[in-house]
N, C-alpha and C positions, 0 to 999 in steps of 0.2 A: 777654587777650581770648579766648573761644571762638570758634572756629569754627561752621560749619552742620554738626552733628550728624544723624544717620541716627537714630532709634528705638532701632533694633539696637543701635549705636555708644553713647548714652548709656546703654546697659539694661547694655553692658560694662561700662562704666567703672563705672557704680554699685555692681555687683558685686566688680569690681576693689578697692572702697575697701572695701566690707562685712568682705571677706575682710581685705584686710592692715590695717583694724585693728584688726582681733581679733588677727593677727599681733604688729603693735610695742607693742598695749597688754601682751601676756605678755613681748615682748622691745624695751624699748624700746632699746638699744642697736644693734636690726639696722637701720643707715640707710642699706642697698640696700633695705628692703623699704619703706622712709620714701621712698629717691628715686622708687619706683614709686606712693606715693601722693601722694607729688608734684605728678608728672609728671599723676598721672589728675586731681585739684583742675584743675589748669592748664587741661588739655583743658576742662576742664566751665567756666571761668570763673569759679571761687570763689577769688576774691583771697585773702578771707580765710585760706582754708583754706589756701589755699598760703602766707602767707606764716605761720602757726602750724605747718605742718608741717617750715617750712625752720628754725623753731627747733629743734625737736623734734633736726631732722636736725644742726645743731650741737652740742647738747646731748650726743646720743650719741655724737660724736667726741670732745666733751671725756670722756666717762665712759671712752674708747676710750685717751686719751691723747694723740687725734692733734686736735692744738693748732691748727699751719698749715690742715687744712684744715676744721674748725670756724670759725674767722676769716673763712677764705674764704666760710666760709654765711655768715654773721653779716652781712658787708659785701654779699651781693646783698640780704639785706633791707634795706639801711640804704639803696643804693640806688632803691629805692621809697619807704623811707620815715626819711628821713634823721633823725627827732626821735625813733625809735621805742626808748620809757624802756628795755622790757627787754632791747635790743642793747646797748643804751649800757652798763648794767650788768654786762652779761655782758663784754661786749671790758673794759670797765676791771678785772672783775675777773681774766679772763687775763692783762692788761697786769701786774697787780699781783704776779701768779706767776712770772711768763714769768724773771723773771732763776734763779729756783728750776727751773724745766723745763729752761730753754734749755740748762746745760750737758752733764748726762746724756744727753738727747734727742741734742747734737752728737756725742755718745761714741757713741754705741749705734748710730749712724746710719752714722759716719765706720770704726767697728772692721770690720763684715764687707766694707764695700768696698774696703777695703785689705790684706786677705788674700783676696779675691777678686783683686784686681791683682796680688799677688802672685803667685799662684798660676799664671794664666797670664800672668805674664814669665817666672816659670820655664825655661817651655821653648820662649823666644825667638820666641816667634809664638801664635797662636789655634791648636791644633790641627782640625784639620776634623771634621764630626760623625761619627761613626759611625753604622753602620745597625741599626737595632732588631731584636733577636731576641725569639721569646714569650716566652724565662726572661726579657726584660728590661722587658717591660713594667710602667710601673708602674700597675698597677692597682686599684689600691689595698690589694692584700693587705697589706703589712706594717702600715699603718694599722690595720687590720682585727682581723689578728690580734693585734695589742698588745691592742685593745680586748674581745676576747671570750677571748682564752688567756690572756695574760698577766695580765688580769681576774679571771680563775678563772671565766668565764659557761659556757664549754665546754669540753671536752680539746683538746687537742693532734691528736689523733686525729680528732675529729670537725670539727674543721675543714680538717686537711688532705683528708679525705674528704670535706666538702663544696663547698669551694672551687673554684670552675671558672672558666677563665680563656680567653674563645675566641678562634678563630684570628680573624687578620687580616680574613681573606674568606668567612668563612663566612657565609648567607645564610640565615637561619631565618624558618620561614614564619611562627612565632609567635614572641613575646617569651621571652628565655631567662628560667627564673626566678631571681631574684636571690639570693643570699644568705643576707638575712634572710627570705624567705619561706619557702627551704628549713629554717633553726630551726623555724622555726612549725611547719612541717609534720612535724619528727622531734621536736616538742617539748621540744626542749633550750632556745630562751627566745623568748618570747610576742611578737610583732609590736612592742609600744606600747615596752617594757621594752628593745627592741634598738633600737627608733629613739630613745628618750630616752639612750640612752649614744652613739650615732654622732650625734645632736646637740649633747650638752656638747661633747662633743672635738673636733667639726670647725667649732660654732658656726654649726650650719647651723639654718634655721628651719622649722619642719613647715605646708606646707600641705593642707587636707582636699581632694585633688584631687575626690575623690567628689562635693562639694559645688561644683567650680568647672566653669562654663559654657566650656569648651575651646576655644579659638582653633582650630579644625580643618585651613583651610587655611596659618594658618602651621603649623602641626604636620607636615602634607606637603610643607611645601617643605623639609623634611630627609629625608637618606634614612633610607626605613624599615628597610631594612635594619640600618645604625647603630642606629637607637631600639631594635629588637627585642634586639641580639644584644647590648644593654650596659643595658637597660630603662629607656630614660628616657624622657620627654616633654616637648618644646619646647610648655607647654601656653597662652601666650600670650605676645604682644608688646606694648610700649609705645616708638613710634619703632624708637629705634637698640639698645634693650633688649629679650631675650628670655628669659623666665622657663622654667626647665627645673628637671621633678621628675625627682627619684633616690630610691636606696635607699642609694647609693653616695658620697659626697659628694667621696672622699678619688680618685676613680679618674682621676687626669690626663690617661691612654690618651683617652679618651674627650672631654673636656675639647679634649682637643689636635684629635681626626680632624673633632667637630662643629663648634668655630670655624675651623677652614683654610679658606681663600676668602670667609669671611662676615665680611660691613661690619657686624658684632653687637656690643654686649656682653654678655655673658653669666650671668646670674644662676639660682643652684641654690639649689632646694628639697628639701626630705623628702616626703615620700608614705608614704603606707602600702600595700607589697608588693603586696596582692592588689590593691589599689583598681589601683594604677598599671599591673601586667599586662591587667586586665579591662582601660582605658581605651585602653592601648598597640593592643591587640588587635580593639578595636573601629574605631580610627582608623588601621590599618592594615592593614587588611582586602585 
């Protein structure tokens, strides 16, 4: 069921959908950018949509590999709508896999946790954490670098010369510039050209922020600070989900300082450089 909708509120959401499915139609496997169109079906009260989108959104876990929780979609539609032919088909046809998945799947799953266990009984307790120094941050550099040096997209030289990684508390009154904008600007490789290789590799999705109507006041209730000096944009919210554009996708620094203390989850998008500076820059003026 919908709620009482504001003008404003439905003019969001409409947009919300415009956008990501142009998104899942180029990638239908991204079914964080499906739970967000979702969620916006829901809001608006299109049954339908919602329950075509929660296939969709199974679909893409099966493509994913990830069986259990495709199922789990499968079974809240079935919940609505307990005869519905193409779930029935879909679950039998998992069922009919599942002894072929099931074992691997148990292997692949069971191997790193028990060299994870291992590892710390080693040395007879959890050791405590240590404290972060700058050379330790991970910020996404070695990501980075694999992707444009080891690539062969830039020298060795030119990356380390561009690469900047700022301090903890530094406070910048504008947005630092990122990365791949500084390529752009030394023309060593093209805006479109560096975000299509940090999207295969990190599997992240590109949204045209330029064309998205910014959620403004959720955007200020992070500090801007953080937003300027790592360039991203918390450029809208659905609930307990916050859609955040990068350039970066790979930078956990960041990742880690923006979720501490927020009841969020967090979901990351691509942008393109100058768009997301201009945007950063405007809304935290």
């Amino acid at each position: 069921m919908s709620t009482a909708l504001s003008p404003s509120e439905e003019a969001q959401l409409m947009q919300t959908i415009e956008m990501f499915e142009v998104i899942t139609q180029s990638q239908p496997s991204d079914h964080q950018s499906l739970e967000i169109l979702k969620e916006a079906y829901l809001k608006l009260g299109r049954q339908k949509d919602v329950v075509f989108t929660a296939k969709r959104i199974a679909q893409a876990y099966v493509l994913m590999g990830q069986i259990s929780s495709a199922i789990l979609e499968y079974e809240s539609v079935l919940q609505l709508f307990p005869d519905d032919p193409d779930v029935k088909n879909a679950l039998a046809e998992i069922e009919n896999q599942a002894s072929n998945l099931s074992a691997p799947a148990q292997a692949a799953e069971n191997e790193p946790a028990k060299s994870g266990a291992e590892e710390s009984a080693g040395g007879g307790g959890t050791p405590a954490p240590q404290p972060i120094t700058l050379a330790e941050v991970d910020d996404g550099r070695a990501a980075m670098r694999k992707i444009f040096v080891d690539g062969r997209v830039i020298s060795a030289v030119d990356f380390d010369s561009l690469w900047y990684t700022p301090a903890a508390n530094s406070m910048p009154a504008r947005s630092e510039v990122p990365f791949l904008q500084l390529l752009e600007d030394r023309n060593l490789s093209p805006w479109d050209n560096s975000l299509k290789l940090v999207s295969e590799k990190s599997r992240t999705s590109y949204v045209p922020i330029e064309k998205y109507d910014i959620e403004v006041e959720n955007a200020r209730s992070f500090s801007k600070e953080l937003c300027r000096r790592w360039c991203i944009l918390p450029f809208d919210r659905m609930s307990k989900t916050v859609l955040v554009a990068t350039t970066n996708p790979f930078n956990k620094q960041v990742a880690r300082e923006l979720e501490h203390g927020k009841p969020y989850r967090f979901i990351w998008y691509l942008a393109k450089p100058a768009e997301l500076i201009k945007a950063i820059n405007k809304i935290y003026r």
